[in-house]
LORO-152166 format. One record per residue (C-alpha): residue number from 1; residue in one letter; x negated, y, z negated. Coordinates in Angstrom, 2 decimals, always signed. Layout:
// residues N
<NUM,'A',<X,Y,Z>>
...
END
This chain:
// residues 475
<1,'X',<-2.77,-16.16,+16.93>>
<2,'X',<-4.92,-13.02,+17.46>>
<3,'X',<-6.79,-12.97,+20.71>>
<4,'X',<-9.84,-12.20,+19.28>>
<5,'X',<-12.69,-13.37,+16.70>>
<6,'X',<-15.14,-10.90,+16.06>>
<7,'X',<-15.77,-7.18,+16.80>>
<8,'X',<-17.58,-8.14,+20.36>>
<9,'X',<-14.80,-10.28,+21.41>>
<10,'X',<-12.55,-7.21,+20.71>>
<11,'X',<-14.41,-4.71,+22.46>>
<12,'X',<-15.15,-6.74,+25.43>>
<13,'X',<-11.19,-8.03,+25.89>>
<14,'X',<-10.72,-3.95,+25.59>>
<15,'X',<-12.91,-2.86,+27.87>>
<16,'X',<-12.43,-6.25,+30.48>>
<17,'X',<-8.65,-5.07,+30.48>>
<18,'X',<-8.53,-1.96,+31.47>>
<19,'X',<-5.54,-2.25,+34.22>>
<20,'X',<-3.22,-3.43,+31.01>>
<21,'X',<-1.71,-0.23,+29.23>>
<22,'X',<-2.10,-1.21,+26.05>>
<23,'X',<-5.63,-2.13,+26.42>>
<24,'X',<-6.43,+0.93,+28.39>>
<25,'X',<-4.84,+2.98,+24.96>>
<26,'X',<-6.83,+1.23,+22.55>>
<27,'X',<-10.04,+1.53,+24.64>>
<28,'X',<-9.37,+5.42,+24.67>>
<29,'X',<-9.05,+5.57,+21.14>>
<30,'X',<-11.71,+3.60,+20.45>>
<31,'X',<-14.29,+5.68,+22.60>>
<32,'X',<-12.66,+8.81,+20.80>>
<33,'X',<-13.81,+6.98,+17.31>>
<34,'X',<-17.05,+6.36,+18.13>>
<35,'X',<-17.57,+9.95,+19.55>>
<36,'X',<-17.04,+11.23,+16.04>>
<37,'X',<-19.05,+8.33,+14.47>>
<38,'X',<-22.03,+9.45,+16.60>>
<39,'X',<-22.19,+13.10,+14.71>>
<40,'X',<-23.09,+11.92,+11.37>>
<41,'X',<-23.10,+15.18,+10.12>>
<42,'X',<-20.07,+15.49,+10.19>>
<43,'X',<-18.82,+12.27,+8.57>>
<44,'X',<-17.41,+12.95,+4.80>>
<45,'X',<-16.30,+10.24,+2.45>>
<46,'X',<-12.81,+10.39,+3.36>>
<47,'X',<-13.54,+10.28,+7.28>>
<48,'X',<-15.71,+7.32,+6.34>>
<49,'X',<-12.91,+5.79,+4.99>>
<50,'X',<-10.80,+6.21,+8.14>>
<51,'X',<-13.23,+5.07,+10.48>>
<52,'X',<-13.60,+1.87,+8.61>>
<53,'X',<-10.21,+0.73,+8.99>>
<54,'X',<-11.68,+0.48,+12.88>>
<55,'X',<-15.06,-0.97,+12.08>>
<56,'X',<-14.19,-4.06,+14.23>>
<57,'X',<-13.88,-1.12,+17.39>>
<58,'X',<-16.98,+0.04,+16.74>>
<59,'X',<-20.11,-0.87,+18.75>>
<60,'X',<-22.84,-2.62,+16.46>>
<61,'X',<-24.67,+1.17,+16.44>>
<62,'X',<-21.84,+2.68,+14.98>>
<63,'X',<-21.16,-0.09,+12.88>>
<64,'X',<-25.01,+0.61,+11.29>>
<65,'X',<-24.36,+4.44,+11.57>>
<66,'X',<-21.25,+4.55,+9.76>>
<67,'X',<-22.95,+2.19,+6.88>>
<68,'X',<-25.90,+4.19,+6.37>>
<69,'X',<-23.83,+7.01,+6.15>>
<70,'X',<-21.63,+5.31,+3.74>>
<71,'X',<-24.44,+4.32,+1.45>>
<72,'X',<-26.68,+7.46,+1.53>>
<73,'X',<-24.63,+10.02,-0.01>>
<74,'X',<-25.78,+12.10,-2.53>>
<75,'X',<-22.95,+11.92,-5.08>>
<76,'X',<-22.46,+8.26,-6.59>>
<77,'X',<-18.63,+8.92,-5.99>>
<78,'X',<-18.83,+9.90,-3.00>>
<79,'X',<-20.97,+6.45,-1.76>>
<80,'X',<-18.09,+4.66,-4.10>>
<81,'X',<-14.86,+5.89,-2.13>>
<82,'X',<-17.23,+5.05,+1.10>>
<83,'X',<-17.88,+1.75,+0.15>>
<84,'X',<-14.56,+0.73,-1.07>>
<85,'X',<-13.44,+1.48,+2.62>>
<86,'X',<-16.22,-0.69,+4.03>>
<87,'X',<-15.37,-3.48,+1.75>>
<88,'X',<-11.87,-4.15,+3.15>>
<89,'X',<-13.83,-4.72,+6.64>>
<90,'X',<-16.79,-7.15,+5.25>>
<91,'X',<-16.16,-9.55,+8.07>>
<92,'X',<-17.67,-6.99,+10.99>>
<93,'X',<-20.92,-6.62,+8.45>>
<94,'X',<-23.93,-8.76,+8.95>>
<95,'X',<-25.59,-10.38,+6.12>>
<96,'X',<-28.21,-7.77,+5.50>>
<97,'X',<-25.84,-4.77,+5.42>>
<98,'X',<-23.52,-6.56,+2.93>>
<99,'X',<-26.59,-6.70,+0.94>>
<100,'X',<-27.01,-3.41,+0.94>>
<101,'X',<-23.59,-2.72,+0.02>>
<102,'X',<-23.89,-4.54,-3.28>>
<103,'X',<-27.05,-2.95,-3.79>>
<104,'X',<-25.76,+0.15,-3.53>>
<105,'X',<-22.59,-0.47,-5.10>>
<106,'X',<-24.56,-1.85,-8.57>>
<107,'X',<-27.12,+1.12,-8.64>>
<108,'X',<-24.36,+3.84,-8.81>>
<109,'X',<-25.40,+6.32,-10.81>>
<110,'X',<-22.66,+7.17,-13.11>>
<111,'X',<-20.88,+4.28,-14.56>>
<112,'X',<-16.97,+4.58,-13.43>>
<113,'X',<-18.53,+5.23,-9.82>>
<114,'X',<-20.09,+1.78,-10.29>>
<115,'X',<-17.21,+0.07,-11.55>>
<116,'X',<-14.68,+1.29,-8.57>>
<117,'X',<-17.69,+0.43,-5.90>>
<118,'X',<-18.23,-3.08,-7.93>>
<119,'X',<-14.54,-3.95,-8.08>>
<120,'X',<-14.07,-2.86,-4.57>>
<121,'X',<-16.07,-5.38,-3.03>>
<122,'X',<-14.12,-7.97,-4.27>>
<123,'X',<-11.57,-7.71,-1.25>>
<124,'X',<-14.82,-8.70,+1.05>>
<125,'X',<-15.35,-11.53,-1.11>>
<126,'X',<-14.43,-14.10,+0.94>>
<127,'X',<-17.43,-12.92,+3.47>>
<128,'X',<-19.85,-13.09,+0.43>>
<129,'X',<-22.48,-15.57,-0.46>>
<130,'X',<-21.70,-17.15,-3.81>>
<131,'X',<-25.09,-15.61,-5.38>>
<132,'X',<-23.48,-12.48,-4.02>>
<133,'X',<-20.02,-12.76,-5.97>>
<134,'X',<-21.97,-14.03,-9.04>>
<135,'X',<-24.14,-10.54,-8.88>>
<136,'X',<-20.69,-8.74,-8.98>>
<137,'X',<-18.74,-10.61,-11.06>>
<138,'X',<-22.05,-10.39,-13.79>>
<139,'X',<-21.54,-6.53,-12.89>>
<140,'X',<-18.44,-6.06,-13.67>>
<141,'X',<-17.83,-7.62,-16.37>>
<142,'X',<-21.14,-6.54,-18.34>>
<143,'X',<-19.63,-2.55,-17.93>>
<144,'X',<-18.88,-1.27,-21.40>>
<145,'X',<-14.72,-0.66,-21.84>>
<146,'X',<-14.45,+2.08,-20.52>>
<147,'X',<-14.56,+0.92,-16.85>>
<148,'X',<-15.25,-2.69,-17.26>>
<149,'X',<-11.00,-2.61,-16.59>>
<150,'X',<-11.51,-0.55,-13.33>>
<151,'X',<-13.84,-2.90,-11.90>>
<152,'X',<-12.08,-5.98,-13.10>>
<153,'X',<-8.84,-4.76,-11.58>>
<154,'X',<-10.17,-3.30,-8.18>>
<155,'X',<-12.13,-7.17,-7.81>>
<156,'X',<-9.01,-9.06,-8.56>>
<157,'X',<-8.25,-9.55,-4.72>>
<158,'X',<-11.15,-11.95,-4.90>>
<159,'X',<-10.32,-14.01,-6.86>>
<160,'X',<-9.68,-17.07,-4.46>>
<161,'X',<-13.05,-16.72,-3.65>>
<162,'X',<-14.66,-16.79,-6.80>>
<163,'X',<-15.74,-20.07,-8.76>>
<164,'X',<-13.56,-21.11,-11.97>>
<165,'X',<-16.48,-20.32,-14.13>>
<166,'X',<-16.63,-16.77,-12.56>>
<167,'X',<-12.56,-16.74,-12.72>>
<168,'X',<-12.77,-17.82,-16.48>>
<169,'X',<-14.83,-15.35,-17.27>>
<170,'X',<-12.83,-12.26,-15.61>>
<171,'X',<-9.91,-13.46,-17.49>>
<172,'X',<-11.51,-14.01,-20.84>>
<173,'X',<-13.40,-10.57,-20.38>>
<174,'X',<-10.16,-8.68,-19.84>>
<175,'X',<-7.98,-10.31,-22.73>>
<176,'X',<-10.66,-9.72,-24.90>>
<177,'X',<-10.88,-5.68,-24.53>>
<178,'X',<-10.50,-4.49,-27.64>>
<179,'X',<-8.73,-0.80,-26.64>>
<180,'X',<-4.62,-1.38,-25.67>>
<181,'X',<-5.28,+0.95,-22.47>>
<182,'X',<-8.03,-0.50,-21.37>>
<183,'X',<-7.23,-4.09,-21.48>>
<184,'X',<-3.61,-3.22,-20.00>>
<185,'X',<-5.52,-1.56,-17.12>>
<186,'X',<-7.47,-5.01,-16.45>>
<187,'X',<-4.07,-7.11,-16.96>>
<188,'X',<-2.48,-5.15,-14.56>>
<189,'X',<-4.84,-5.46,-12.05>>
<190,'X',<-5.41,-9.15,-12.58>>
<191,'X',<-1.42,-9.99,-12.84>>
<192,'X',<-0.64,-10.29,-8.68>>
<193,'X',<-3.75,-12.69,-8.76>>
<194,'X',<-2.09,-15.44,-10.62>>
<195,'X',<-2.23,-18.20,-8.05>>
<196,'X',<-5.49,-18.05,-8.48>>
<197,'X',<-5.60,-18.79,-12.08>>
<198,'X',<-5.80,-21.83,-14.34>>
<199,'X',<-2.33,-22.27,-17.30>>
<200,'X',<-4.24,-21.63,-19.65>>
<201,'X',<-5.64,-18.55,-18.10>>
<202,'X',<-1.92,-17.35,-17.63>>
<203,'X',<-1.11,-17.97,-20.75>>
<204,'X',<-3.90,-16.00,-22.22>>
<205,'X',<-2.87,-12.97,-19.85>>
<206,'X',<+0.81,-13.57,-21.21>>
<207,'X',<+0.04,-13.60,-24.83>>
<208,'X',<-2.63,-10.18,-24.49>>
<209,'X',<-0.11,-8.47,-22.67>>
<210,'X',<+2.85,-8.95,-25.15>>
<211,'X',<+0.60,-7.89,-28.30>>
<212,'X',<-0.02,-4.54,-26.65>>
<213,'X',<+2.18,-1.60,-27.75>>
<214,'X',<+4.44,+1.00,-25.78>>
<215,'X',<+3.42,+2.63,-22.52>>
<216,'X',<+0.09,-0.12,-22.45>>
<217,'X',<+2.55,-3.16,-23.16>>
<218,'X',<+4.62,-1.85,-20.25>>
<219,'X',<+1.77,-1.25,-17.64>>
<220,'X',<+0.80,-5.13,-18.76>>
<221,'X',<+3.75,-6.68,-18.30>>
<222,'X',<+4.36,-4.24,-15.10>>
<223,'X',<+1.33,-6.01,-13.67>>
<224,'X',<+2.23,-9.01,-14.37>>
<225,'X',<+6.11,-9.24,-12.64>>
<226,'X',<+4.11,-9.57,-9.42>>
<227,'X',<+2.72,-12.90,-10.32>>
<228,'X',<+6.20,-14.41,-12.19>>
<229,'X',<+5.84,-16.68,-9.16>>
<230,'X',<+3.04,-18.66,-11.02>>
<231,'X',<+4.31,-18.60,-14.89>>
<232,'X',<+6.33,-20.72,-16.60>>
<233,'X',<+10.57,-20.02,-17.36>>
<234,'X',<+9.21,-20.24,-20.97>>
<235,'X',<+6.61,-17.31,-19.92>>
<236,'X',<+9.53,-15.41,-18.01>>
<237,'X',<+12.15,-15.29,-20.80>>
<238,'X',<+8.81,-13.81,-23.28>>
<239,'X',<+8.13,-11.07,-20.78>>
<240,'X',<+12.09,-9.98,-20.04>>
<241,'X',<+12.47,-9.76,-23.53>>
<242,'X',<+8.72,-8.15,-24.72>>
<243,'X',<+10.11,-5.18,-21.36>>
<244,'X',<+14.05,-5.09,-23.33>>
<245,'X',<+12.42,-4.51,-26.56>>
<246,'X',<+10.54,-1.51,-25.59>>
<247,'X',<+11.71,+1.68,-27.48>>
<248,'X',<+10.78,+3.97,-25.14>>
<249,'X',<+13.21,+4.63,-22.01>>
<250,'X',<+10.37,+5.50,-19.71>>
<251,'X',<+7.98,+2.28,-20.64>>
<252,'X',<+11.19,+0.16,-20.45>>
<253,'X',<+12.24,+1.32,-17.02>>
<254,'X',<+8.18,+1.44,-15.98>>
<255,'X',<+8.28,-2.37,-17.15>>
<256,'X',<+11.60,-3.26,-15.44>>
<257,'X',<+10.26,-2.10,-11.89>>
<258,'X',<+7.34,-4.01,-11.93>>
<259,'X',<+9.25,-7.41,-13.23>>
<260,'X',<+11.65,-7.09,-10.44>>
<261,'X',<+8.47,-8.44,-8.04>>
<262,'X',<+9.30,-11.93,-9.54>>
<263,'X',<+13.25,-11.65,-9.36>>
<264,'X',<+13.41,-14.27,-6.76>>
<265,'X',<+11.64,-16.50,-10.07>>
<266,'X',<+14.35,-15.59,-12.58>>
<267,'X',<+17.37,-17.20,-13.57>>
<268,'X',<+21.12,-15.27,-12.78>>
<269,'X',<+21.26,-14.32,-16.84>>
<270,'X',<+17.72,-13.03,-16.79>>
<271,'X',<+18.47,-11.08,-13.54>>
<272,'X',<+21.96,-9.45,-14.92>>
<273,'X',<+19.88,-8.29,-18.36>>
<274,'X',<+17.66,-6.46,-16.19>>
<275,'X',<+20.16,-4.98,-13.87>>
<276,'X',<+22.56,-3.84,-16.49>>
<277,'X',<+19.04,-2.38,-18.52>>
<278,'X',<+18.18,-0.36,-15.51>>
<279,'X',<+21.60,+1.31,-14.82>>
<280,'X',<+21.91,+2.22,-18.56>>
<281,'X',<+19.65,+4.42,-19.52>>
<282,'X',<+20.31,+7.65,-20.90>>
<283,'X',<+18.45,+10.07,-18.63>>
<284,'X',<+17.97,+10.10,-14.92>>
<285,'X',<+13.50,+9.85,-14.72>>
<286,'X',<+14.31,+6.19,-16.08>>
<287,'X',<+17.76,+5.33,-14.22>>
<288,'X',<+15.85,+6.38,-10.79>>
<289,'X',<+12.25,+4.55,-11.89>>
<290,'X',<+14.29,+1.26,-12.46>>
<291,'X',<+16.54,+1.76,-9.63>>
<292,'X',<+13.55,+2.30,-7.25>>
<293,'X',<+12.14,-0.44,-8.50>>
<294,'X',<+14.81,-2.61,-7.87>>
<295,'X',<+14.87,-1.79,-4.46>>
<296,'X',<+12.38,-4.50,-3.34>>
<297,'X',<+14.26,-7.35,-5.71>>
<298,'X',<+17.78,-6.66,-3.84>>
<299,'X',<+17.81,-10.15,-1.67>>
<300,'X',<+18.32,-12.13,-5.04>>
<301,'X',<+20.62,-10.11,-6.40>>
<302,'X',<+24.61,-10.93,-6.91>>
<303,'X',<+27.07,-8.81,-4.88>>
<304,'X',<+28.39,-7.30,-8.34>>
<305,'X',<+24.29,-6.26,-9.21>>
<306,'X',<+24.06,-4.72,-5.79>>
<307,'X',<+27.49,-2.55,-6.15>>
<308,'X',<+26.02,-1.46,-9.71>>
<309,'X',<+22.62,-0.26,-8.70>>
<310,'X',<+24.36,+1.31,-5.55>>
<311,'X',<+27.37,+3.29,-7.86>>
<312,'X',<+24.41,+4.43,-10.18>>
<313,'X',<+22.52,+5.48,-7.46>>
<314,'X',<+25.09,+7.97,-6.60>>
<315,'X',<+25.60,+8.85,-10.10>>
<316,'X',<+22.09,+10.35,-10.86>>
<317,'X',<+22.40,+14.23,-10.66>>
<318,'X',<+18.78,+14.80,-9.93>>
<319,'X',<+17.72,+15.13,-6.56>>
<320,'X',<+14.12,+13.73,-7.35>>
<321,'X',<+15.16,+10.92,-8.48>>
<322,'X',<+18.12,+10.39,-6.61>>
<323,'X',<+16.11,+10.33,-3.73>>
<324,'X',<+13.20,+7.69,-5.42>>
<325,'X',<+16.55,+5.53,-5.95>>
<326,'X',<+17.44,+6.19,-2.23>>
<327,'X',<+14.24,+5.41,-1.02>>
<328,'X',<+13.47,+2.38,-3.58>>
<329,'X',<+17.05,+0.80,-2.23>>
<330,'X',<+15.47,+0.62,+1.59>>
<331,'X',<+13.60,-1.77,+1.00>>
<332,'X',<+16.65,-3.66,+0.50>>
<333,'X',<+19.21,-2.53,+2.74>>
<334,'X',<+19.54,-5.89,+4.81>>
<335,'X',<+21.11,-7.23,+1.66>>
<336,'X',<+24.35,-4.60,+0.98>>
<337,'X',<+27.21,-4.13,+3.00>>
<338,'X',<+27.80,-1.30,+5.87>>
<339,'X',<+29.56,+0.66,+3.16>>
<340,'X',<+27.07,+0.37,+0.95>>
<341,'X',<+24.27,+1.59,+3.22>>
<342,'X',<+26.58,+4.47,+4.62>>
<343,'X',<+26.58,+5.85,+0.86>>
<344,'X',<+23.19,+5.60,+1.25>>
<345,'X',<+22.57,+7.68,+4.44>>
<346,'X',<+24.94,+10.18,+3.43>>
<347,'X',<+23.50,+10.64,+0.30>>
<348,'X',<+19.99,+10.56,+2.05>>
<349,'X',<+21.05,+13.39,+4.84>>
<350,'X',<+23.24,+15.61,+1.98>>
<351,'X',<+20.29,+16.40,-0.53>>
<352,'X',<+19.75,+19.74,-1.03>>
<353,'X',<+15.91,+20.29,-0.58>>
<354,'X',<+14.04,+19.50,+2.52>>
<355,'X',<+11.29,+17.68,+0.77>>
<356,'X',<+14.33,+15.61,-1.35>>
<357,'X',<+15.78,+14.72,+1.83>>
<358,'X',<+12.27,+13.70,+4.17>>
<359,'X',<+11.32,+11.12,+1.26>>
<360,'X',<+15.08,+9.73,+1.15>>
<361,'X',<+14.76,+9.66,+5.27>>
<362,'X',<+11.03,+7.94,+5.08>>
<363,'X',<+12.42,+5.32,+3.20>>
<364,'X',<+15.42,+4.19,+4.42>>
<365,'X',<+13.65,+4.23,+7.82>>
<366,'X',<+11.52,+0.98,+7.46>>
<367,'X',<+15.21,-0.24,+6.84>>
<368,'X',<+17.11,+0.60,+9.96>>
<369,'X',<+16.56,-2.67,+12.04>>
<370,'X',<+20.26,-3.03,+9.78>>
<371,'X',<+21.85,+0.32,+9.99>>
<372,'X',<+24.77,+0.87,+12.56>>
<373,'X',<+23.96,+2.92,+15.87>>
<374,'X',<+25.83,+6.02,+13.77>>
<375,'X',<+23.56,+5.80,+10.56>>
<376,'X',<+20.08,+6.02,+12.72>>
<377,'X',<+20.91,+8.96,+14.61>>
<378,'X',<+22.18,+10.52,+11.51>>
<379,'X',<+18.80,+10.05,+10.05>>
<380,'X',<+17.36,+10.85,+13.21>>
<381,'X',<+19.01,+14.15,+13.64>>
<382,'X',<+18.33,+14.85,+10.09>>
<383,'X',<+14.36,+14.38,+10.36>>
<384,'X',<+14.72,+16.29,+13.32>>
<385,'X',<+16.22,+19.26,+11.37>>
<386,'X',<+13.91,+19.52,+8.62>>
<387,'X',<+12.44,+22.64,+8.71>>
<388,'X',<+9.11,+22.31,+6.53>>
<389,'X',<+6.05,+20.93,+8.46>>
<390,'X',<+5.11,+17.95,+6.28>>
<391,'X',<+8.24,+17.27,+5.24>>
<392,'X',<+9.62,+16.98,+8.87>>
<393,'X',<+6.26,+15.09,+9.58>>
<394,'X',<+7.21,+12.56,+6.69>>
<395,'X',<+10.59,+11.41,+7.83>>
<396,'X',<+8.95,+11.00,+11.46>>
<397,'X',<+6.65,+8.91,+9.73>>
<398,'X',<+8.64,+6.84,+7.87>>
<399,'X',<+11.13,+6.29,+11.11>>
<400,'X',<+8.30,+4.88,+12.74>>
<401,'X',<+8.47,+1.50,+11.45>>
<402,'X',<+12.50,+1.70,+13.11>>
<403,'X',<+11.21,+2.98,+17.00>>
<404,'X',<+12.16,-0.58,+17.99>>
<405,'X',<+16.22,-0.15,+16.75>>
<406,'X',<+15.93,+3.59,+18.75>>
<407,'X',<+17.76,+4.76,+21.62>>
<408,'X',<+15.36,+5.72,+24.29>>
<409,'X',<+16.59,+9.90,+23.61>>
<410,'X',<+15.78,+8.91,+20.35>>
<411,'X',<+12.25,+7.94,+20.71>>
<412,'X',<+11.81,+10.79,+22.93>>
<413,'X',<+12.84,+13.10,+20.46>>
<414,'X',<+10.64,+11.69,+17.66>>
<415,'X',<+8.01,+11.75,+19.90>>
<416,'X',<+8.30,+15.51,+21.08>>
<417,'X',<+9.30,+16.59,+17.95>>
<418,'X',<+5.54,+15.16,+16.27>>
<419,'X',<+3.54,+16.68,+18.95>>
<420,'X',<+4.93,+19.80,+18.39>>
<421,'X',<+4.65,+20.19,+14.71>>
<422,'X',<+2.33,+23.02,+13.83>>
<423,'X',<-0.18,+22.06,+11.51>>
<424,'X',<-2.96,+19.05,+12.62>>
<425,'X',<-2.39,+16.83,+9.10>>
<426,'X',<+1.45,+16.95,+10.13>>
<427,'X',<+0.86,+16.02,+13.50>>
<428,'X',<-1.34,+13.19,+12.28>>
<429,'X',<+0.73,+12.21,+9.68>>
<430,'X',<+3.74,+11.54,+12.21>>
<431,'X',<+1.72,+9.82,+14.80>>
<432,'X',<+0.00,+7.50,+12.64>>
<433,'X',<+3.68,+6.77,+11.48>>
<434,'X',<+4.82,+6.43,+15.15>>
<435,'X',<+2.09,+3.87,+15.84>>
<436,'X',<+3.95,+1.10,+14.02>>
<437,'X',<+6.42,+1.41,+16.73>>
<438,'X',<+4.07,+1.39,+19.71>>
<439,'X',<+4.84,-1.52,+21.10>>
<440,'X',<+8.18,+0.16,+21.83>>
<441,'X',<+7.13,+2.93,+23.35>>
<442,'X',<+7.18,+4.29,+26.72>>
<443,'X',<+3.54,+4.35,+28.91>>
<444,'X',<+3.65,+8.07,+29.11>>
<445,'X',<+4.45,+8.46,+25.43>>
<446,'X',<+1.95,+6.26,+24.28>>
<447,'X',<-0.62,+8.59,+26.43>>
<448,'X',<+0.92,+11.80,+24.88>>
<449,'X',<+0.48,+10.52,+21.15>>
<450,'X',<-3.49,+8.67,+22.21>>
<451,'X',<-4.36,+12.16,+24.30>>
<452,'X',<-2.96,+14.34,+21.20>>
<453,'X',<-4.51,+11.60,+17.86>>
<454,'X',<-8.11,+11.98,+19.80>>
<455,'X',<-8.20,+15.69,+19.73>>
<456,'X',<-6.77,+16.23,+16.13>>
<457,'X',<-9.14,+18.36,+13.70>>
<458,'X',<-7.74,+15.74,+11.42>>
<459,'X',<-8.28,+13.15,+14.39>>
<460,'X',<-8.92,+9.53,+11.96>>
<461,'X',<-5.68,+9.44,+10.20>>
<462,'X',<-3.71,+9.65,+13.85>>
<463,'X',<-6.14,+7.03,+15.54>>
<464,'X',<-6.68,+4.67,+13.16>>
<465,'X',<-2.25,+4.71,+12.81>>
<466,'X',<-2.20,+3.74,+16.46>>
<467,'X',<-5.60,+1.72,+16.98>>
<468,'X',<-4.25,-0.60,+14.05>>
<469,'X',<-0.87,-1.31,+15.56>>
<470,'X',<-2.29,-1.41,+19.21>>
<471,'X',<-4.52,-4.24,+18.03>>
<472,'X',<-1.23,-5.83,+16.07>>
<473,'X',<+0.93,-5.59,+19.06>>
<474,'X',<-1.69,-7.26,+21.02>>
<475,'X',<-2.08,-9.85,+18.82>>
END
C-alpha cells in the first residue's frame, strides 16, 4: 500500500523525513523540479511533459504554473502534447483546472491537435465528472474520419469509466468508419480495452476488423491480440486464421506479434500454427518482427516452440533484426533453459555494430534476475565497452531494471561509467535507466546520480527516472 494519498501527503512525508536517505533524495529532486517549474520561460512542450510525470511533487503553485503553461501555448500542438502529459496525472488537478483542460483540449485549433488532446484525456477519466466524459466522448466521436480514429484510440484507456451508452457509441462510431485505415487505427486502439466491452460490442470489433484488407486488416487484428483475453475460442480461431491468410509477409508477421498478447488464451494447435508461421518466412524484416513479438508470449509456449524461435533466432543474418529477435526474446528469458539464454548473450555481445549490440544488451537486461553470474557481467562488460555515447548510454539503461541481480563492482561500474558519458541526453538517458534500480543502490551513489540528474541541461528526463522509482521504492 503506498504511504501516501494526495500530492500534500507526499510532500509533507518528504519533507517530515528528511534523516531517511531515500526521502532526503526525493526531496532534493523534487526542490530541483520545482526550481525549473518556477522559470516559465523556459518550459517547452516536451519539458512540460516531463515535469508532469512529477505533478504529485509539485507544490499547488507549481502545480497552477505548470498548467497555465500547458494550456497557453501558442501552437494548438504544442498545448496538445502538453496536455496529454497532464492528463495521465488528473488526480493532483482540482476541479476547475480539469475544466480548463477540456476546454482547452476541445477548442484546439486545428483538428488532429484536437483529436490527440480529446483522446488524451481519457486516461484522467476516472477523475472526471460524468458531464465531463460525456463532453469528450461527444468530441471525439463527432471529428470527421480523419482523426475521429486518433481520438477514439488515444481515449480508449477510459473506457471503465465511461457509461455503456458512451461505450456503445465509441464502438459503433469506430466499426462504422468507412476508410480501411482509419477504422483499423480506431480498432487498434480500442482492442486492449475489451474488458470493458459488451459481446456484442466484441463481436462487432471482430467482424470490422476481419473485413479490412492487407496492412489495415493486420494493424486490426494486431490491436486486437491484446484483448484475446475477453473473446470467445470461436472469435480466436477467426482471427489466427484472418492473420495466416494474409498475403503479405510483413502484415502477416505485423499481425502475428500483436496476437501473441493473448497466447496464454489459445489452445496448443493454435499456438504451434503461429510459431511455425513466424519462423517461416522467407526474409529476415518478417522472421525478426514475429520473433520479437513472440518474445513476450514465451511462458505459454512448449519446450519444442521455445527451441524453434531460439534456433531461428540465430539463423537470421541481419544484425537489425537479429538483434529485435534478441531483444523481443528478453522478455521471456525466465522461460528457456541456461543454454538457451547463453546463445542469447553471446549472440547479444558478438554483433558487429555498437548500436546492434546496445539494443540486444537493453533488452536482455530487464531479463537478468535469470541469467547466471557469467552472462551479467558479460553484458555488463559489454555495455561498458561500447564506444558510441548513446549507444553505451542505452545498454546502461536497459541494465537498470537488473541493478538488483549486480555485484556491488558491478553497480559501481554502471554507475561511474553514466556519469561520465559525454553528452547531457546520454547521461540522462542512463540515469533515468539506473533509477529503476535505486532501491539497490549505495547512499553515496544515489547522491552522485540525484547531484548529477539536477544539474543536467537535459535535467527532466534524469529526475523524473529517479523521482518515479524513489516514490515506488518507498511505496
Amino acid at each position: 500500500m503506498a504511504l501516501w494519498g494526495t500530492s500534500r501527503d507526499l510532500r509533507d512525508l518528504v519533507q517530515g523525513v528528511d534523516s531517511f536517505p531515500k526521502y532526503r533524495l526525493l526531496s532534493r529532486l523534487m526542490q530541483a523540479a520545482e526550481r525549473h517549474v518556477s522559470d516559465c520561460s523556459q518550459l517547452t512542450p516536451g519539458l512540460v511533459g516531463k515535469y508532469a510525470s512529477m505533478l504529485g511533487l509539485l507544490r499547488p503553485q507549481q502545480q497552477e504554473r505548470l498548467l497555465t503553461t500547458a494550456i497557453g501555448f501558442a501552437n494548438s500542438s504544442n498545448e496538445a502534447s502538453a496536455i496529454a502529459a497532464l492528463s495521465e496525472k488528473m488526480a493532483h488537478l482540482n476541479e476547475g483546472q480539469r475544466e480548463r483542460l477540456i476546454d482547452c483540449a476541445t477548442s484546439c485549433s486545428t483538428s488532429r491537435d484536437k483529436a490527440e488532446a480529446i483522446g488524451a484525456l481519457g486516461a484522467g477519466a476516472a477523475h472526471l465528472s460524468e458531464p465531463q466524459r460525456d463532453r469528450l466522448v461527444a468530441a471525439a466521436i463527432g471529428m470527421g474520419e480523419l482523426h475521429m480514429p486518433i481520438a477514439i484510440a488515444r481515449l480508449s484507456p477510459g473506457l471503465a469509466h465511461l457509461s455503456e451508452h458512451q461505450r456503445n457509441s465509441v464502438v459503433a462510431t469506430a466499426v462504422g468508419i468507412n476508410d480501411g485505415q482509419f477504422k483499423a487505427r480506431a480498432i487498434f486502439g480500442l482492442g486492449a480495452r475489451m474488458a470493458h466491452l459488451s459481446e456484442s460490442q466484441r463481436e462487432s470489433l471482430v467482424v470490422a476488423a476481419i473485413g479490412l484488407t492487407y496492412d489495415d486488416k493486420a494493424r486490426a487484428i494486431k490491436g486486437l491480440g491484446a484483448g484475446m483475453a475477453h473473446l470467445s475460442e470461436s472469435q480466436h480461431e477467426r482471427l489466427i486464421s484472418a492473420a495466416l491468410g494474409l498475403a503479405r509477409d510483413g502484415d502477416k508477421a505485423d499481425a502475428i506479434a500483436g496476437l501473441c498478447a493473448g497466447m496464454a488464451h489459445l489452445s496448443e494447435f493454435q499456438r504451434d500454427r503461429l510459431v511455425a508461421a513466424a519462423i517461416s518466412f522467407g526474409n529476415v524484416r518478417a522472421t525478426g518482427d514475429a520473433i520479437a513479438g513472440l518474445g513476450a508470449a514465451v511462458a505459454h509456449l512448449s519446450e519444442p516452440q521455445r527451441k524453434s524461435l531460439v534456433a531461428a533466432t540465430m539463423d537470421l543474418g541481419d544484425n537489425f533484426f537479429q538483434a529485435l529477435a534478441i531483444a523481443g526474446l528478453g522478455v521471456g528469458v525466465a522461460h528457456l533453459s541456461n543454454s538457451e539464454r547463453e546463445s542469447l548473450v553471446v549472440a547479444a555481445i558478438g554483433l558487429g555494430d555498437s548500436w546492434h549490440r546496445s539494443r540486444a544488451i537493453e533488452g536482455l537486461g530487464a531479463a537478468a534476475a535469470h541469467l547466471s553470474d557469467s552472462q551479467r557481467e558479460s553484458l555488463v562488460v559489454a555495455a561498458l565497452g561500447l564506444g558510441d555515447n548513446f549507444d553505451k548510454a542505452s545498454a546502461i539503461n536497459g541494465l537498470g531494471a537488473a541493478v538488483a541481480h549486480l555485484s556491488d563492482s558491478q553497480r559501481e561500474a554502471l554507475v561511474a561509467a553514466a556519469l561520465s558519458l559525454s553528452s547531457d541526453d546520454g547521461k540522462a538517458h542512463a540515469i533515468a535507466g539506473l533509477g529503476a534500480g535505486v532501491a539497490h543502490l549505495s547512499e553515496a551513489q544515489c547522491d552522485s546520480l540525484v547531484a548529477v540528474a539536477g544539474s543536467l541541461g537535459v535535467e527532466t528526463f534524469a529526475i523524473s527516472g529517479l523521482a518515479r522509482e524513489l516514490q515506488n521504492s518507498l511505496a
